[in-house]
N, C-alpha and C positions, 0 to 999 in steps of 0.2 A: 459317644460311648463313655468315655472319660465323664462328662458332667453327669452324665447317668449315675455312677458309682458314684460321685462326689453329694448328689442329691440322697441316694439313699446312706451314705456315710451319716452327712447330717442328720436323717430324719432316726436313724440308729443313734446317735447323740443324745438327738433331744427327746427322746422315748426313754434314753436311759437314765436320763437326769430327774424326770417326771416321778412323784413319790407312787406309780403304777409298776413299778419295776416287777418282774416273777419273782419269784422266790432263787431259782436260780443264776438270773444277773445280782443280787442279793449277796448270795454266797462268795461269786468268784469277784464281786466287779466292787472298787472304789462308787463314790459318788459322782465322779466323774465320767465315770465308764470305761477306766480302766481296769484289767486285769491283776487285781493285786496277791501275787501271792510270797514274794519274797521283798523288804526293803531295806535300802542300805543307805546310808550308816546305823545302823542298830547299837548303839553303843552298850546297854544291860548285853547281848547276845558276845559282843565281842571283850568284855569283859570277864564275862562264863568262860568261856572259852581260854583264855590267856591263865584265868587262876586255876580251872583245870587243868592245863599243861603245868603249872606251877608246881599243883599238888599231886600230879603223877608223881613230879619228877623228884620231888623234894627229898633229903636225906633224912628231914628230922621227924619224927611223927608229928611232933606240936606244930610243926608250920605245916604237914599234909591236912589233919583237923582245920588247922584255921583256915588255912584258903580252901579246901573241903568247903567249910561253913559257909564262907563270903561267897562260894561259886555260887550254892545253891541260893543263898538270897537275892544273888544276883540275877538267877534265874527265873524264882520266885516273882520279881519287882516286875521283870518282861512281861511275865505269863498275866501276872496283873493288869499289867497295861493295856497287852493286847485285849483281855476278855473286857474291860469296860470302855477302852478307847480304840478299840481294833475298826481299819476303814471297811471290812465287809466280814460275814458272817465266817466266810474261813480263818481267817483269822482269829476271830474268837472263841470256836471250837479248838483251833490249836492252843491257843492259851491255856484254854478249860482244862483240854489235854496234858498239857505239860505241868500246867500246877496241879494236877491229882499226880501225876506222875513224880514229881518233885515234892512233894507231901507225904508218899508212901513209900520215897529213896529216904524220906528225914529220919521217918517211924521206924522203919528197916534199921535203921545204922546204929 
């Protein structure tokens, strides 16, 4: 039973690895055939994050503006990253996602 499931693990592998993938192992899965939907260390993501809290928390307007600014470029760079070098289709739809998103938070402000 055991080499059963280990036979078709593999042949699941190597189906996934094959440039025949669906459209849906596509979206969710690395080229390896993993499940990629969150990875760490993200360093652009955990920088947003830190100048945001910055720029909540800030007392002075000029340094809420500036870390304001640098968040979102720093968001921006992600969002780039992911859409042209993202490991599977979700990913780059988030990207796509977040830079209109981040694009229309610039125009707004």
């Amino acid at each position: 039973m055991d080499d059963e499931l280990v036979s078709q693990t593999r042949h699941t592998n190597t189906h996934l690895q094959t440039n025949n993938r669906s459209l849906w192992d596509k979206f969710w899965r690395d080229k390896e055939g993993n499940i990629v939907i969150a990875q760490i260390p993200n360093v652009w993501l955990i920088l947003w994050i830190i100048l945001e809290i910055v720029s909540l928390f800030s007392s002075s307007h000029r340094t809420e503006l500036i870390t304001w600014w640098l968040a979102s470029a720093a968001l921006g760079i992600w969002s780039l990253l992911e859409i042209f070098r993202g490991v599977n289709y979700f990913r780059r739809v988030l990207g796509l996602c977040v830079a209109v998103l981040t694009l229309l938070t610039i125009v707004g402000k």
